[in-house]
C-alpha positions in Angstrom: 0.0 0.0 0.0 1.6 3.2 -1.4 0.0 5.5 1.7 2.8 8.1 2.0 3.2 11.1 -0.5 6.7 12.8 -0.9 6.9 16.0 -3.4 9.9 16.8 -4.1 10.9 13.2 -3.8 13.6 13.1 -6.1 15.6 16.0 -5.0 18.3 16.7 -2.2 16.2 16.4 1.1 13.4 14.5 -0.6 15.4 11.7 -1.7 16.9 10.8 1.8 13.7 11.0 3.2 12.0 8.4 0.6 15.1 6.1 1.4 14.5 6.4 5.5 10.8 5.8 4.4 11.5 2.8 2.6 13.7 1.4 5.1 11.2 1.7 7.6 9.1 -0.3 5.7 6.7 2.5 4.0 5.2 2.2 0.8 6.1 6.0 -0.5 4.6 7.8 -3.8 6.9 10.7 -5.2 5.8 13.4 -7.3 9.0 15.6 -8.6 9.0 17.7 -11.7 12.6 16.6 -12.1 13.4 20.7 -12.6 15.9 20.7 -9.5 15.4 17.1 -8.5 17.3 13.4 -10.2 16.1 10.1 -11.2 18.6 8.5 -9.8 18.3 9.9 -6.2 15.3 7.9 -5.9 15.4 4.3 -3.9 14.2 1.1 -5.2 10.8 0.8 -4.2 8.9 4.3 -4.3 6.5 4.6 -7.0 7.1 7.8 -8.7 5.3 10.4 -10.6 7.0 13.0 -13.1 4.1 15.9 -12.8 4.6 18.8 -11.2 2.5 20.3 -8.3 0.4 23.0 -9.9 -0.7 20.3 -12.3 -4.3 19.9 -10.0 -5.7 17.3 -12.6 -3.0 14.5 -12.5 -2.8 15.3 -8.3 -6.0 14.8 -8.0 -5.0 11.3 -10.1 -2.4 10.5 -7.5 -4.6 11.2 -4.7 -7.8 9.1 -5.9 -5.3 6.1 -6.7 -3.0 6.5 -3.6 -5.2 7.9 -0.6 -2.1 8.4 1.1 -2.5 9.1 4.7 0.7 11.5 5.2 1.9 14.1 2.9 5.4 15.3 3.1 5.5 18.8 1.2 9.1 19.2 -0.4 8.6 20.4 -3.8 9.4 24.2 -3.8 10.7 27.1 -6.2 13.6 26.9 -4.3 16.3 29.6 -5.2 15.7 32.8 -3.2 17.5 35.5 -6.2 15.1 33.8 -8.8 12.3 34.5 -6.7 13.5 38.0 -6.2 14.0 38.0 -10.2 10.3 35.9 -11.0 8.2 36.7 -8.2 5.2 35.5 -9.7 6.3 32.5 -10.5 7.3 31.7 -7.3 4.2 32.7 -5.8 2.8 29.9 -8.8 4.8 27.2 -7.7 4.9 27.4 -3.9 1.6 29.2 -3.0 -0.8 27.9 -5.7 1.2 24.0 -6.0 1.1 23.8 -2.3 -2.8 24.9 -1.8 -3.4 22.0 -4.7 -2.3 19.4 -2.4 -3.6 21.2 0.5 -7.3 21.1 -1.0 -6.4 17.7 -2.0 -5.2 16.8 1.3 -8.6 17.5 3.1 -10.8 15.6 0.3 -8.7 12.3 0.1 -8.7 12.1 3.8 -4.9 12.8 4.7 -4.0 12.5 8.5 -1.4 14.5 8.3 0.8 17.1 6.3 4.2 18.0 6.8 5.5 21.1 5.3 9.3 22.0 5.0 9.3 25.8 5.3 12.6 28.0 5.5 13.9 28.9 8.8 16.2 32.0 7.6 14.2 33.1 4.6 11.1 33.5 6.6 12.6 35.4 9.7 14.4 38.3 7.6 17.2 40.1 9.2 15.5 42.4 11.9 15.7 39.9 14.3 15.1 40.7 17.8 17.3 37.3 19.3 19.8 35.6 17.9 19.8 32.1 18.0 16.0 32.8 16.4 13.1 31.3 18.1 9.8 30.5 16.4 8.2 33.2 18.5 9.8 36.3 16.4 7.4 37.7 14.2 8.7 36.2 10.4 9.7 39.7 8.4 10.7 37.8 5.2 13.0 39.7 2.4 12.5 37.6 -0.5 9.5 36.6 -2.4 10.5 32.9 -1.7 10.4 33.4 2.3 7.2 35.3 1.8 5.5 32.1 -0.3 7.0 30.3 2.6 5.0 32.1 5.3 1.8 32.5 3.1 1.8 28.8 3.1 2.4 28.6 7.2 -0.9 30.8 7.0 -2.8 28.6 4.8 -1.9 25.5 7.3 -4.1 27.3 10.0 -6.3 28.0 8.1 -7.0 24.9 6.6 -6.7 23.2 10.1 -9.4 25.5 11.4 -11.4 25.5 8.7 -11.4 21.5 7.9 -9.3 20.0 10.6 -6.3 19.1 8.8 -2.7 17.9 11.0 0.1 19.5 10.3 3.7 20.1 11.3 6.1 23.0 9.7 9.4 22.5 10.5 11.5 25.8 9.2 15.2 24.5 8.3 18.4 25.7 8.3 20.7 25.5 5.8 20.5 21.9 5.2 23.5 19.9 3.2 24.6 16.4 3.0 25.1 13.9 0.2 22.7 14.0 -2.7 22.7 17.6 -2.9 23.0 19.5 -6.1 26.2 21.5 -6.8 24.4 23.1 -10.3 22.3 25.2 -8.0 22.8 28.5 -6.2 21.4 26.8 -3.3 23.5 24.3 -1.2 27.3 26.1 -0.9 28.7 23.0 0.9 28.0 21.4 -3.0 29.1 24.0 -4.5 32.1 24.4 -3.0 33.0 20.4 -2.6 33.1 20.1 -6.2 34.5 22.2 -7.3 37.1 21.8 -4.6 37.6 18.3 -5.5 37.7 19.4 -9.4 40.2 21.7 -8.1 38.2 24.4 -9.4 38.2 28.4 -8.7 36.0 28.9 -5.9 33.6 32.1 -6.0 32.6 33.8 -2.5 29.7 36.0 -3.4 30.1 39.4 -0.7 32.4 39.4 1.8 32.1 35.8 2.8 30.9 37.2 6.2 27.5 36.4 6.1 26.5 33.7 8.8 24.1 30.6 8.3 23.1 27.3 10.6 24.3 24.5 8.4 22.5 21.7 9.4 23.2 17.9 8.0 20.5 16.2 5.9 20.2 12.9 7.9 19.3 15.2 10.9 16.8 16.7 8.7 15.2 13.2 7.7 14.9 12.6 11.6 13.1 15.4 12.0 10.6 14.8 9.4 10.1 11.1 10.6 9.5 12.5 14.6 6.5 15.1 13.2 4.5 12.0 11.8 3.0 11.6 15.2 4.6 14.6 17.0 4.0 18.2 16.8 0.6 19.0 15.7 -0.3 22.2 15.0 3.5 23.3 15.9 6.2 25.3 13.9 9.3 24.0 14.6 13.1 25.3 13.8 15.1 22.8 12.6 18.8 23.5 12.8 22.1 23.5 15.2 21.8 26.8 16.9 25.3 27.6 15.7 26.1 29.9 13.1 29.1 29.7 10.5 30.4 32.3 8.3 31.1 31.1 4.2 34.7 32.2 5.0 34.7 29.7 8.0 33.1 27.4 5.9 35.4 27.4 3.2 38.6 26.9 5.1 37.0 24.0 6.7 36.3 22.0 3.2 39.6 23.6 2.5 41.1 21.6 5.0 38.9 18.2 4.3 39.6 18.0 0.7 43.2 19.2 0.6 42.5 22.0 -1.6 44.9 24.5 -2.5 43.6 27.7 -3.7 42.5 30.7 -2.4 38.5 32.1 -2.9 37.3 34.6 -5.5 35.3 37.2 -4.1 32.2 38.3 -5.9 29.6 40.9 -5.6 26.4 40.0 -2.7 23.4 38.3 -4.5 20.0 40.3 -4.1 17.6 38.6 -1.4 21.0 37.0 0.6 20.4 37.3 4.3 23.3 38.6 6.4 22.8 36.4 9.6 20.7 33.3 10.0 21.2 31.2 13.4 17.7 29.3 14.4 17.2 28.7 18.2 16.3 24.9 18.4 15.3 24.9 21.9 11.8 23.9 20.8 12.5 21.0 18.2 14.2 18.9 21.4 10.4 19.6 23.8 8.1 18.9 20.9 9.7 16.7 18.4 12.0 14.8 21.0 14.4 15.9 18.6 18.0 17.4 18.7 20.9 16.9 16.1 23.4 14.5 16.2 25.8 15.4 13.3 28.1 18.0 14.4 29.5 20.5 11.3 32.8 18.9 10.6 31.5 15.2 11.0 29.0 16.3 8.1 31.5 17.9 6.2 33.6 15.0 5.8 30.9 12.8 5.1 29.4 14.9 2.3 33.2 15.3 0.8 33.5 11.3 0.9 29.8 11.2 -1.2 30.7 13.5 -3.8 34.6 12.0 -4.1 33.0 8.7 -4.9 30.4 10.4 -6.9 33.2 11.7 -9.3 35.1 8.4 -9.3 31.9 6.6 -10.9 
């Protein structure tokens, strides 16, 4: 029985969710556009889709077929400058995709829906504490953390208004094997492969801007503990530790035995200058607190892409 759905299946955090799901025994259902996300990040064993999520007529397929009974909303426009660039369509993909499955959600019976939300986007940069709890008022910069909270909005509402579960857990900067080093998001990929290609290395500002790096398998925890934890709860997910990109880089410098110095470039429009979540809350409601430490993820994710590039 194929009872969980997974958008965004195929891609970074996705992917190592479906394979936790499928080790646990779960029959999963992915639906991935294949825009951001692979093929061949997918496990044996999940039945998967190629539609997209603002496609409401082959959803609403998936959900008469599948009737799954959890939802776990990845699929997102995720790049923060293209949403600065294509508002609109970000507001298409990750406001109008996401109240598809939501309306979906509450006519096919779904116990529960677990939405991956942004835990720097969404809080802006006039932060009142630093580590940030979930109690600070989100003041987004970016069209992308805006869709982001719209959607938290929608959750309420639709709980209210039908009584459907959810969970939104607001990440940090997650990274970890399987991520993609073609995108602008994910600068541990970035940087690892081209470190390991022995490529120039590009620093976009002044390399000073901060950011809770947290490792994907911590993630996948996470999103495993709100199946039957967490109701009605916003949740940061992250380390409560913040690392600047010139921090970062000397410590991949120092994994993979690269060489060079960075290039500096200008700032990208929509970047935030400091994002450190405050996890207190994960640990009370979620039983949940990381286990991976920075440099323990770094060197795994270096190991991943090295034999990645061997194959």
């Amino acid at each position: 029985m194929n009872n969980i759905l997974v958008t965004g299946g195929a891609g970074f955090i996705g992917s190592n969710l479906v394979e936790k799901l499928i080790e646990m025994g779960e029959g999963v259902v992915v639906v991935d556009n294949l825009s951001t996300g692979k093929v061949e990040n997918l496990s044996h064993g999940a039945l998967f889709y190629e539609h997209d999520i603002t496609d409401v007529e082959m959803l609403k397929r998936i959900f008469l077929l599948h009737k799954p009974r959890y939802v776990f909303h990845l699929a997102a426009q995720a790049s923060v400058s293209k949403s600065v660039r294509e508002p609109d369509f970000d507001a298409k993909v990750n406001i109008i995709g996401t109240l598809n499955l939501l309306k979906l959600s509450v006519e096919y019976g779904v116990e529960k829906f677990i939405f991956s939300s942004t835990g720097g986007a969404i809080y802006g940069d006039e932060v009142f504490r630093v580590p940030t709890p979930e109690t600070e008022f989100p003041k987004p910069i970016s069209p992308y953390g805006i869709a982001k909270f719209s959607v938290e909005n929608y959750l309420r509402f639709f709980n209210h208004e039908f009584g459907l579960r959810y969970t939104i857990l607001r990440y940090g900067n997650v990274y970890g094997p399987k991520q993609d080093p073609y995108g602008e998001a994910g600068v541990v990929a970035i940087f690892t492969e081209r470190m390991l290609r022995n490529e120039e290395v590009k620093i976009f500002g002044d390399g000073e801007y901060v950011r809770d790096y947290v490792f994907v398998e911590d993630v996948v925890e996470a999103n495993i503990a709100a199946m039957d934890r967490a109701d009605g709860e916003i949740v940061n997910i992250g380390t409560s530790r913040g690392t600047t990109v010139n921090e970062l880089f000397r410590m991949l410098k120092e994994i993979t035995g690269y060489k060079k110095d960075p290039v500096y470039a200008p700032p990208r429009p929509g970047d935030l200058r400091k994002s450190i979540l405050d996890i207190s809350k994960a640990e009370k409601v979620l039983g949940w607190t990381p286990k991976i430490n920075l440099e323990e993820g770094l060197k795994r994710t270096v190991e991943w892409f090295k034999k990645k590039l061997e194959e």
